[in-house]
Every structure is written in structure tokens, then in C-alpha cells.
C-alpha positions as CSV (number, residue, x, y, z in Angstrom):
1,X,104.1,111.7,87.8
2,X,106.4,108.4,87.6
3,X,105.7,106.3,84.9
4,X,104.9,102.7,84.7
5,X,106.4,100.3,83.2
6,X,106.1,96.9,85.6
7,X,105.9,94.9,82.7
8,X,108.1,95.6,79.8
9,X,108.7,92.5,78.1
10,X,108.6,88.8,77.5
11,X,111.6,87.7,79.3
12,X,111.7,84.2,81.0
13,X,113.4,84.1,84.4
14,X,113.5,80.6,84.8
15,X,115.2,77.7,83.2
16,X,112.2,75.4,82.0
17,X,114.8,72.7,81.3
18,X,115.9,72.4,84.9
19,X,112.5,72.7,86.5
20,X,109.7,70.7,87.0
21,X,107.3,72.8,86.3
22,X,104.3,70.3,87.3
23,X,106.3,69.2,90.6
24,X,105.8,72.7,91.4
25,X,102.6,73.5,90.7
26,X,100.7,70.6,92.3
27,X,97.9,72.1,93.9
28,X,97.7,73.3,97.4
29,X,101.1,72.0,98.7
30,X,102.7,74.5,100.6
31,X,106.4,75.3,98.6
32,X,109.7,74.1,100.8
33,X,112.9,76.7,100.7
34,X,114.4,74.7,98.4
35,X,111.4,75.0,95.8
36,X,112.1,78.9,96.6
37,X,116.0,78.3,95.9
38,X,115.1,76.7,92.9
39,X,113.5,79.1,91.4
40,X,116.0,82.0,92.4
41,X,119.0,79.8,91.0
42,X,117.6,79.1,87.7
43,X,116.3,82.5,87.9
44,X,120.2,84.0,88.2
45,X,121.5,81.1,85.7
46,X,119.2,81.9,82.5
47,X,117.8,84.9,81.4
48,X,116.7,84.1,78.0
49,X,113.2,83.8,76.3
50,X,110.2,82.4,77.6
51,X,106.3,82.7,77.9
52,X,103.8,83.6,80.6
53,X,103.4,80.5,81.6
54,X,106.6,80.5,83.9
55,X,106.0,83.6,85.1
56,X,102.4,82.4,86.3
57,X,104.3,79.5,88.0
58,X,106.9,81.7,89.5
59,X,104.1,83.9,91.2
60,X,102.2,81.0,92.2
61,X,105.0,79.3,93.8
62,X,105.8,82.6,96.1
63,X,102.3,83.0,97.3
64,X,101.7,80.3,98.4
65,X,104.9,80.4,100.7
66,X,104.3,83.3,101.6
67,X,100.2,82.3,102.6
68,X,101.6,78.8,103.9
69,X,104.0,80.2,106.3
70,X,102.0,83.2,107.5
71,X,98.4,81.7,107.7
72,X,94.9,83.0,106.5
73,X,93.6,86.5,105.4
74,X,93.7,89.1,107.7
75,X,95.6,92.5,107.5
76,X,98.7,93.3,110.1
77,X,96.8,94.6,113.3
78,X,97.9,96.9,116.2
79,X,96.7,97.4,119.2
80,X,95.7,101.1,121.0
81,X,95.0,101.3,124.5
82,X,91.3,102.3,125.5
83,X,88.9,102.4,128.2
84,X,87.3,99.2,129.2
85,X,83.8,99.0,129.1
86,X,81.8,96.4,131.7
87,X,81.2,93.3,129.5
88,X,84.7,93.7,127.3
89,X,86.7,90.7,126.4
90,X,90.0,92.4,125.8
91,X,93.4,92.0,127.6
92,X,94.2,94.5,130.6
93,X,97.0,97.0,130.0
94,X,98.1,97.9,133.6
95,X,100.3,100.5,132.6
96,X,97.9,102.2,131.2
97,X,95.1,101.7,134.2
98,X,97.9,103.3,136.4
99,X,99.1,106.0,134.1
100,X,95.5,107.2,134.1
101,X,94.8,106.6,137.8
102,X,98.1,108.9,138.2
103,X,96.7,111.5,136.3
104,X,93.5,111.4,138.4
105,X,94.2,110.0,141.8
106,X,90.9,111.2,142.9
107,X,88.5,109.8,140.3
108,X,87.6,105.8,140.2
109,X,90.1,103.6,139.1
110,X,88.6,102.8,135.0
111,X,90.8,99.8,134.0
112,X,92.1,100.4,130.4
113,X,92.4,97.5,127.8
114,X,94.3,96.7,124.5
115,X,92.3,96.9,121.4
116,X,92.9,95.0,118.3
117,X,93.0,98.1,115.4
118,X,93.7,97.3,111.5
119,X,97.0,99.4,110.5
120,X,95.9,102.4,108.6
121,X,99.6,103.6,108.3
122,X,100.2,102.9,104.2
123,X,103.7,101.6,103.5
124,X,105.5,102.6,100.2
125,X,108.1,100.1,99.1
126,X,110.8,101.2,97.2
127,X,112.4,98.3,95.0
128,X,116.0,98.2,93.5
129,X,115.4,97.5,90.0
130,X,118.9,97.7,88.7
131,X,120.8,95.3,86.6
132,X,122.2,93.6,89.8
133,X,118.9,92.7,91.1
134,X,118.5,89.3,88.6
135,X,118.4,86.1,90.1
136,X,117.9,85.7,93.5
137,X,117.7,89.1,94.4
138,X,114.5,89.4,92.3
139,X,112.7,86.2,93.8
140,X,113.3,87.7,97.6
141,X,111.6,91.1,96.2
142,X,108.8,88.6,95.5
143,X,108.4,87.5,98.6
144,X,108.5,91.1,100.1
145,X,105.7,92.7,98.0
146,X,103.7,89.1,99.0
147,X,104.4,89.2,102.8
148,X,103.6,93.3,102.9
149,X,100.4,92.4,100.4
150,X,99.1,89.8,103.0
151,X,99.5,92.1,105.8
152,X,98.3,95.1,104.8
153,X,94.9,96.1,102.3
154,X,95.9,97.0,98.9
155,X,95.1,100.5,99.1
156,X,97.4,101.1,102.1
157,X,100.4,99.6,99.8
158,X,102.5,101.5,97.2
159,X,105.3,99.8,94.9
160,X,107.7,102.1,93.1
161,X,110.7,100.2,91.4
162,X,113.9,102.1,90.9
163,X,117.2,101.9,88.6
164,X,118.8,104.7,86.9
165,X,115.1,106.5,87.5
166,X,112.2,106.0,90.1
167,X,109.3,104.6,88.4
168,X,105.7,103.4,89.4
169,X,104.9,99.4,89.5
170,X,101.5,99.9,91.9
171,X,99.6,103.2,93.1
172,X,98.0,103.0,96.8
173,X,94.2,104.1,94.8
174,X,95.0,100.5,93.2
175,X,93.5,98.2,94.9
176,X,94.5,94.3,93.5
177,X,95.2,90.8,95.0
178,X,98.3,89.7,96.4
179,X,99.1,87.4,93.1
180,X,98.3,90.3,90.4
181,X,101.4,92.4,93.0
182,X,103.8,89.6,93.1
183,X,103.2,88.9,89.2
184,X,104.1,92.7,88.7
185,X,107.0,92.1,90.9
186,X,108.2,88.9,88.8
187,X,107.4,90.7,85.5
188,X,110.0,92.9,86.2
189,X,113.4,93.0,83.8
190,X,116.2,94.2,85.7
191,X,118.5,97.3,84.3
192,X,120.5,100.0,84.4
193,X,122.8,101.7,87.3
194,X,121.1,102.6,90.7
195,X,120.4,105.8,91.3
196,X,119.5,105.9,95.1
197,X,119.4,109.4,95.8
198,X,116.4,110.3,93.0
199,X,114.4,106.8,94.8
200,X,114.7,108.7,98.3
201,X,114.0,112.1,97.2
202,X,110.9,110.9,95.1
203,X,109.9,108.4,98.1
204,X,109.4,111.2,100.5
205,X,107.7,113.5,98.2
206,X,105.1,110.6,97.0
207,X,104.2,109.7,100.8
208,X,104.7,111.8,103.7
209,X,103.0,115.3,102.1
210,X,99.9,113.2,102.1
211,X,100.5,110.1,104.7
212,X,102.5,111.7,107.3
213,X,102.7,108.8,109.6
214,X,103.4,106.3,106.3
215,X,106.7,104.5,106.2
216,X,109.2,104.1,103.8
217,X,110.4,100.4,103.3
218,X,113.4,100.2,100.7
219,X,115.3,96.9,99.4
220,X,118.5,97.5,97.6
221,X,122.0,96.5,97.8
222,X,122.8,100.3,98.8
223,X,125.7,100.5,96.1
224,X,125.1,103.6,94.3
225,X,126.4,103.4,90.6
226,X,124.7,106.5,89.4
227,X,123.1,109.8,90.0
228,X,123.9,112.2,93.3
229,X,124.6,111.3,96.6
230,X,122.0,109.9,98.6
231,X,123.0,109.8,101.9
232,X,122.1,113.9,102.4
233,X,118.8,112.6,100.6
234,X,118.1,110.5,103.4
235,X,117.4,113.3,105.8
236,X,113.9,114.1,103.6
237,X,112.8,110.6,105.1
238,X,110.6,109.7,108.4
239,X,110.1,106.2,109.4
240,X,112.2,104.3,106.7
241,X,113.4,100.8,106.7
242,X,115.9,99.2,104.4
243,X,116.0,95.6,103.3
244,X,119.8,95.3,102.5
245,X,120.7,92.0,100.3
246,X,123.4,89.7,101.4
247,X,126.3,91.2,99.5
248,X,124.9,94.7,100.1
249,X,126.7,98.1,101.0
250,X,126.7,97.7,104.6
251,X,128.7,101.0,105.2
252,X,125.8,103.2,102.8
253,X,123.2,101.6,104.9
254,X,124.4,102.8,107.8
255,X,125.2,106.4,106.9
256,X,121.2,106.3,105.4
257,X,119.3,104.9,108.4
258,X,121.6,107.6,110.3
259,X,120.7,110.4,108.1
260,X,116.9,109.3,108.0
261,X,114.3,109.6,111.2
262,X,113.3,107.3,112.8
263,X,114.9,104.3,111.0
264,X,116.7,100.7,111.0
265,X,118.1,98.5,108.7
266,X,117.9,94.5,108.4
267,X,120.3,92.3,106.0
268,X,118.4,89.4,104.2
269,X,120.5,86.9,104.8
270,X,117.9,83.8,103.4
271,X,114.3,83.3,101.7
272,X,113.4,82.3,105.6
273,X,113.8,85.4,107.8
274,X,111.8,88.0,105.1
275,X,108.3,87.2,107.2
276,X,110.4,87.9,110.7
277,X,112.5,90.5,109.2
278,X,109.1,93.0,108.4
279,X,107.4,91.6,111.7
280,X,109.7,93.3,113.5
281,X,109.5,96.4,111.3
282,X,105.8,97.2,112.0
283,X,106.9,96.1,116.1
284,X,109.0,98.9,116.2
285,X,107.6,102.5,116.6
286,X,107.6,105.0,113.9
């Protein structure tokens, strides 16, 4: 059993001299990139003291870029293929009308139809938690707990931070809203070395005994500074993605997503590509 410890203590992440804290929290306007550079600047600048209060902000700020650039509630669909019934308003798949027709050249022609499905493939996201991750590095973990929390239901989301140990920030039997899972995320204090091959080995054991068609989505800098080497680790893993900062170890990433089934890696380049960037994760086939 990981422990938790999400929030450990009282430590201010921004600079409350160099914001403006009311500009930023005026009511429903949506937040630009820079508002989101702000706060990752003075986040990296100043790590001293300071009160909920900022951290409330902080959360604040990245939901509602995260809500303002994706839309309204709804959870990431997919879309099966199924029979069509007479009457259904769905769109035609014609390659799987023929497929079937193929496999039944005799029978009547049944015209088959995509169906909009909610995902029920849960997603555990493994966070770099090390003593590296301050500043901006923390703020675009932020926005990838809030842009997986508005696409999938709570309970089919896990969050398990990681630095010299792997240790549990939210459960997938937890079921909370997308601010309470970013405010975990920006309650975090970053420490320690990072010790990548005990996060992959306890990833694969916390989700594919019991979600075999769950994915693994990691964000790290894939620079190893403690424990064993992960990249024979990675073999233990089935569908895993990794979120690789901008000054992360692209060579280690590599060697991972080759090691690991079924898997890619993207480099976060800027605050703007995180919503395309896990898109195009749940596009791709596990």
C-alpha cells in the first residue's frame, strides 16, 4: 500500500508580490497563456512561505483554462462499431458494413454504424515529484491532472506522485471534482532524487492485475538520479505514455517506450499543446 502524502506542508508557490492576485481571479474570464506563464515563473522564482489562499488561486486559475479551452462537462468518448437498427441517427461505418457483408456474402447486407461509448479504460498517471519538478514543471502537471480530470470520471482516474519513492496523491475508488485533483496537484512540495524504475514497477502492479486494458500515462524528465535501472522495468508495462518536459532525457525516453508495449512518447514543449498532446494519446490504440 503507497502512502499519501499530497499535501505535506504550507509552502507558497507563488510570489504574491509580483502577482495580481485579484487581476486573476476575476470571475469567469477564461485565463490567457501568459496568466499560465505567470504563474509558472513566479512559481520557479520563489518558494518561500505562504497561505492557502494562493494555492486556491493557483488551482483556480488552471481550471478554468483547462474548462475554457476544452468546453463543457462531458467525459472523453469513443466510438465502437454496431449494427444499425431502422430509425438510428448514427454515422455509417462502411468498412465495417463490408467487413461483415464479407463474412456473410449470402445474408442481407445490415449496414453497421459508429456509436458514441464513454471510455471505461481507467488511466493511472504517474507524476515526477522530484526536486526538479518546481516551477514550471509543477504548473504543466496541473494542467495534466485537469485536462485527464475533465475527460475522464473520477473513478476511472488514478494519481500516484513519485521521487525517491512512489506514493499515492488520488485512488481510482476516489471519486472528487476536477478542482479538489488539481489542488492536490498544486499542494504538492517537490523533493528528493527520481527514482524511475520503483514508479514503473509499482505502476504496473497498481493497474494492469486489475484493469488490464488501463494505460499508464507518466510525466517526468526521464533523468534518473536514484534507485535501479528502469529501462528493464519498462517491459512490466502495457499501453504507457510519457509526458517528457522540455529539457527532459530524450535518449531514456526512448529506450522506455521501446522496452514498454504498446507505447509513445510526446515532449511538452508549452502550456498550449498539453490538451492536443493527450488527445492524441487516447486516438491512438492501446
Amino acid at each position: 500500500m503507497l502512502d499519501n502524502y499530497y499535501d505535506l506542508e504550507d509552502d507558497d508557490l507563488f510570489n504574491l508580490d509580483e502577482i495580481d492576485l485579484d487581476a486573476l481571479d476575476d470571475g469567469d474570464e477564461i485565463p490567457s497563456i501568459l496568466d499560465i506563464e505567470m504563474v509558472g515563473k513566479t512559481f520557479w522564482k520563489n518558494l518561500t512561505e505562504f497561505g492557502d489562499k494562493t494555492r486556491e488561486i493557483a488551482t483556480e486559475i488552471i481550471l478554468k483554462f483547462v474548462q475554457g479551452t476544452l468546453g463543457g462537462e462531458h467525459a472523453l468518448p469513443t466510438y465502437v462499431s454496431v449494427p444499425m437498427k431502422s430509425g438510428d441517427l448514427i454515422d455509417m461505418d462502411i468498412d465495417a458494413t463490408l467487413e461483415a457483408h464479407i463474412e456473410h456474402p449470402l445474408g442481407e447486407m445490415v449496414p453497421w454504424g459508429f456509436e458514441r461509448r464513454t471510455s471505461r479504460n481507467p488511466v493511472l498517471l504517474v507524476l515526477d515529484t522530484s526536486y526538479s519538478m518546481n516551477g514550471q514543471k509543477l504548473t504543466i502537471a496541473g494542467i495534466v491532472v485537469g485536462v485527464l480530470a475533465h475527460l475522464l470520471p473520477s473513478t476511472d482516474l488514478a494519481v500516484i506522485g513519485f521521487n525517491k519513492e512512489p506514493y499515492m496523491i488520488k485512488r481510482f475508488d476516489e471519486a472528487i471534482s476536477k478542482y479538489y485533483m488539481i489542488h492536490r496537484i498544486m499542494s504538492i512540495k517537490p523533493r528528493g532524487g527520481t527514482n524511475l524504475a520503483d514508479a514503473i514497477r509499482h505502476s504496473a502492479q497498481m493497474i494492469f492485475p486489475y484493469h488490464p486494458h488501463g494505460r499508464v500515462i507518466m510525466l517526468t524528465d526521464a533523468d534518473p538520479t536514484s534507485g535501479k535501472n528502469p529501462i528493464p522495468e519498462a517491459s512490466k508495462l502495457h499501453t504507457f505514455d510519457l509526458l517528457l518536459f522540455p529539457d527532459g532525457n530524450e535518449f531514456v525516453a526512448q529506450k522506455l517506450c521501446f522496452e514498454a508495449h504498446s507505447a509513445e512518447y510526446y515532449r511538452i514543449k508549452g502550456y498550449p499543446q498539453i490538451q492536443g498532446i493527450i488527445k492524441s494519446i487516447f486516438e491512438r490504440s492501446g
